[in-house]
N, C-alpha and C positions, 0 to 999 in steps of 0.2 A: 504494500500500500504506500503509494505516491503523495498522498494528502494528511499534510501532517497540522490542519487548522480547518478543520470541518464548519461547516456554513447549514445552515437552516434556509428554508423558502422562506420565511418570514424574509431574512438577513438579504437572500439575495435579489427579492421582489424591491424592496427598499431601498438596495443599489440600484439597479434596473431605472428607478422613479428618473435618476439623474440622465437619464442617454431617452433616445427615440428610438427604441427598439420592441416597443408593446410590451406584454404580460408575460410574466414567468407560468409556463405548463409542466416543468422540467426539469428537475436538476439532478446532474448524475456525478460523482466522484470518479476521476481520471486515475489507473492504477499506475503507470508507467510514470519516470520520471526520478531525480533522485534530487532534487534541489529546491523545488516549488510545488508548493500546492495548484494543482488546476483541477476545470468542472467543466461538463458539458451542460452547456445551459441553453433551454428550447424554450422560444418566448411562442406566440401566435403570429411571428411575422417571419424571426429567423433564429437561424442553429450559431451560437456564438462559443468561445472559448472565456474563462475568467482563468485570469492567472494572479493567484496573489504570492508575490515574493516576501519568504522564509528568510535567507540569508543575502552576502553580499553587500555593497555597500548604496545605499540609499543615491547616492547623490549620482553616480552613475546612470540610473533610468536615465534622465533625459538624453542620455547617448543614446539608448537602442529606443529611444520613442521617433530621436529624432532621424535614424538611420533608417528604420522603417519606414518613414514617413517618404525620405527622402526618395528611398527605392519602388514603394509604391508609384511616386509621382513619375520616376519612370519607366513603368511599367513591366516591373519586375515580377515574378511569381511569388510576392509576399503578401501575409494581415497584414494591413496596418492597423495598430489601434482606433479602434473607435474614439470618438471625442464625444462628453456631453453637452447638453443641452448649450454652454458655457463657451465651448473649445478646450476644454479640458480635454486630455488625454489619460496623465499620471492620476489618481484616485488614491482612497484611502480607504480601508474595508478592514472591520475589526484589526485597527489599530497597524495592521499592514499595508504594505504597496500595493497596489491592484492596477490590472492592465484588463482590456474585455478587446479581444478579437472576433472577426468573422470566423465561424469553422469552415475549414477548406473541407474537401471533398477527397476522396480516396484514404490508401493504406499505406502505410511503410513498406518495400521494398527488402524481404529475408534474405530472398538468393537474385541479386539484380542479374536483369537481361541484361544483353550490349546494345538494345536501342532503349533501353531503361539507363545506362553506363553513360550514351553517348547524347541522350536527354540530360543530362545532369554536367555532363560535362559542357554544352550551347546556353544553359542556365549561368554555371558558374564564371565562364568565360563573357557573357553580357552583364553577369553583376559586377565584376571584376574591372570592366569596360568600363563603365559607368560611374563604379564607386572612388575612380581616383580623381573624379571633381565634385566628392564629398567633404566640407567643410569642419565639419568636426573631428575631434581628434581622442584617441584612450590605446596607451601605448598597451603593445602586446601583453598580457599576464604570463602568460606561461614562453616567452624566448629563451637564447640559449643564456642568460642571467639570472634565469628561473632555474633553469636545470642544474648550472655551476651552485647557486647558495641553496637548492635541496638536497643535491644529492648526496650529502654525508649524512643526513637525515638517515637514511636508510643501510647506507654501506654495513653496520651492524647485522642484518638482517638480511644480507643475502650471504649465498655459497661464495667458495675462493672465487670459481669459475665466474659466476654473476659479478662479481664485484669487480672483477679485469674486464670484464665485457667493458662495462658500463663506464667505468675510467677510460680507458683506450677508445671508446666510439667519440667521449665527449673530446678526448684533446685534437680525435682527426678531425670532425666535424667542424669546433669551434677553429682549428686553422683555417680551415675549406671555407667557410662562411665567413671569416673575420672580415669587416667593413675595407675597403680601400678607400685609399686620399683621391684616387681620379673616380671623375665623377661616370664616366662611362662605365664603373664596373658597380657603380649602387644597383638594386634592386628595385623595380617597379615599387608604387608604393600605395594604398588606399584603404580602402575598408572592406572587413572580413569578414566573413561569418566566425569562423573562429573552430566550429565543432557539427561541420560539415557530413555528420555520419548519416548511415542510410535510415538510422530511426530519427532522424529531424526532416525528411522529407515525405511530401504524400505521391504516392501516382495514384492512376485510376487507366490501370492495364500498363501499357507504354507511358504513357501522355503522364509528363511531370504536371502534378496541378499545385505544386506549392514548396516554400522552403519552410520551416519553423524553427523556435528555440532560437533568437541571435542573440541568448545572453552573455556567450560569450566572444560576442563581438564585438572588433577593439580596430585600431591603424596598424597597418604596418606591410613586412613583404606580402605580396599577392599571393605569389609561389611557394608560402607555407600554407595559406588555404587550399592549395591546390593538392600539395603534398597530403594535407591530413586525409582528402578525400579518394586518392588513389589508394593511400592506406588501406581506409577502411573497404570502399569499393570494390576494390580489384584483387585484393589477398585472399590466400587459399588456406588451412586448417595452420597448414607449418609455414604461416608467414608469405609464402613465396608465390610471385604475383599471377595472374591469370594475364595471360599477354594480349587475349581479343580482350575482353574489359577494358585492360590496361592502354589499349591503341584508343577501341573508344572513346574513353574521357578525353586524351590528349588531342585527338585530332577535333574533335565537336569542340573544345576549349580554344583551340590557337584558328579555327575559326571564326575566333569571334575575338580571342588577344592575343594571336601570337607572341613568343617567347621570347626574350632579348636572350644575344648571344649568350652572356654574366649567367643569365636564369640557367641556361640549356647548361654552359657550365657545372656551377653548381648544386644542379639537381639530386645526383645521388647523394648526395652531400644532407639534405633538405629533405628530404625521402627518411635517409636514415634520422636525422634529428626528430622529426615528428613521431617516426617508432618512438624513440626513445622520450620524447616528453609524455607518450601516454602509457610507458611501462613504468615512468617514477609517479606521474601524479597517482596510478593504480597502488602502486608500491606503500605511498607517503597514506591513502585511505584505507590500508588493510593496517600500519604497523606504528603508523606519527597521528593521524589525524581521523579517526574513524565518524560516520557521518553520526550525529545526535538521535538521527532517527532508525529503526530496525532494518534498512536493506542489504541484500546482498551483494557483497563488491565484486566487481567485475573482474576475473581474472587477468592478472599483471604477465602470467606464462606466455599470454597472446600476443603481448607486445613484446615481450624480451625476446620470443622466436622470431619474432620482424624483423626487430635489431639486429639477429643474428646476420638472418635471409638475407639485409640489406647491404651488410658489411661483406657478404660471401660474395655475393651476387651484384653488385652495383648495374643499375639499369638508365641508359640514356634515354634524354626525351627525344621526340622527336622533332626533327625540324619544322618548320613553318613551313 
């Protein structure tokens, strides 16, 4: 159970008063989820989401209000919040953040096709387009300065073997990726989703109908959003990639933003880093930081085998 601040019809008719969206018929508790409470709420007009934010830091909403807002207008596959009656967007609901969305249509994606791959990959390549003359700015959380001040968090706790992994992936990486002083070898830059996986999007068959979840959407390289989604996307049990998936994304992507040289560079570079920030932050919720509420952590083995795969195997993008 995903809802860790349960709401009554009374509570949520009451909020409803503030927006134009007619009478509460409906309210269901959303089990998925590991960070916010959310509800599927069915008024007599329409099928909406509420999401009231648990944790995190308050002051940040107006970033993902204002990114959404931004990428609805251009015509991107996202909710935008609703606003009330007011032009309010941000809310307050039993003493929490509250956000109320359109509910999109369709399911999560278990085992993606490659015209479900290569839908996702013409999505992310036009948000990505778009999102670098996005104005607002919330520096990456989790970059490779996130990884260098956690990861002794954990070094306790893992085997010899884990612990040389994870030292030797960070010192190649962080060389391969270190910033240059000319400016042709920076990396694209703008606004991300952040956690791109296949359970934050809906289809309905092929046909992407939607992205969701940008709370952890922040500035920065493009081509680690790109990265986290081939991850997840394209990876087979032991880490190592599905190469039609893996074509998929990348060509429906540089359709739509092609690669700067630098990126094409240091791709497996960027590949691997991404394993490796969601084999520590798994790591840091099983052993440093366990969540408040009763769910189960997602296995960290899944991403240390990527790590592995990626370091074995380094894979080139492809060209433009």
């Amino acid at each position: 159970m995903a809802v860790f601040t349960p709401l009554t019809d009374e509570q949520v008719s009451a909020f409803l008063e503030r927006f134009d969206v007619g009478q509460l018929e409906k309210l269901e508790e959303v089990a998925s989820g590991t960070e916010n409470s959310t509800f599927f709420v069915t008024t007599d007009r329409y099928r909406l989401v509420l999401t009231l934010f648990e944790q995190g830091e308050v002051e940040e909403l107006p970033f993902f209000v204002d990114l959404l807002t931004y990428l609805d207008q251009h015509q991107l596959p996202i909710a935008s919040p609703l606003r009330d009656r007011q032009g309010k967007a941000l809310q307050l609901l039993v003493e929490r953040p509250a956000l109320l969305f359109p509910r999109l249509g369709g399911s999560h994606p278990e085992h993606p096709s490659v015209a479900q791959c290569a839908a996702i990959g013409d999505a992310l390549g036009q948000m990505h387009r778009c999102s670098q003359g996005f104005s607002g700015s919330r520096p990456n959380p989790r970059d490779l300065r996130w990884i260098d001040a956690n990861m002794p968090k954990v070094m306790a706790y893992l085997s010899d073997d884990d612990r040389q992994l994870m030292l030797d992936t960070f010192d190649t990486i962080e060389e391969q990726l270190a910033p240059s002083s000319r400016s042709s070898n920076e990396l694209p830059q703008g606004a991300l989703h952040g956690d791109l996986f296949r359970d934050n999007t809906m289809f309905e068959g092929d046909s992407l109908s939607g992205l969701i979840d940008f709370y952890n959407g922040c500035t920065g390289d493009l081509l680690f959003d790109l990265a986290i989604v081939i991850n997840d996307w394209c990876s087979d049990a032991h880490g190592e990639l599905d190469i039609e998936r893996y074509q998929a994304i990348l060509n429906a992507y540089q359709q739509q933003r092609p690669l700067t040289a630098r990126e094409r560079q240091v791709w497996p570079a960027m590949l691997t880093m991404t394993a490796l920030r969601y084999w520590l932050s798994r790591l840091l919720v099983i052993y440093v930081d366990p969540p408040a509420h009763s769910l189960t952590p997602k296995p960290p083995e899944q991403y240390r085998d990527m790590v592995k795969a990626r370091v074995n195997q380094p894979v080139d993008a492809l060209s433009d």
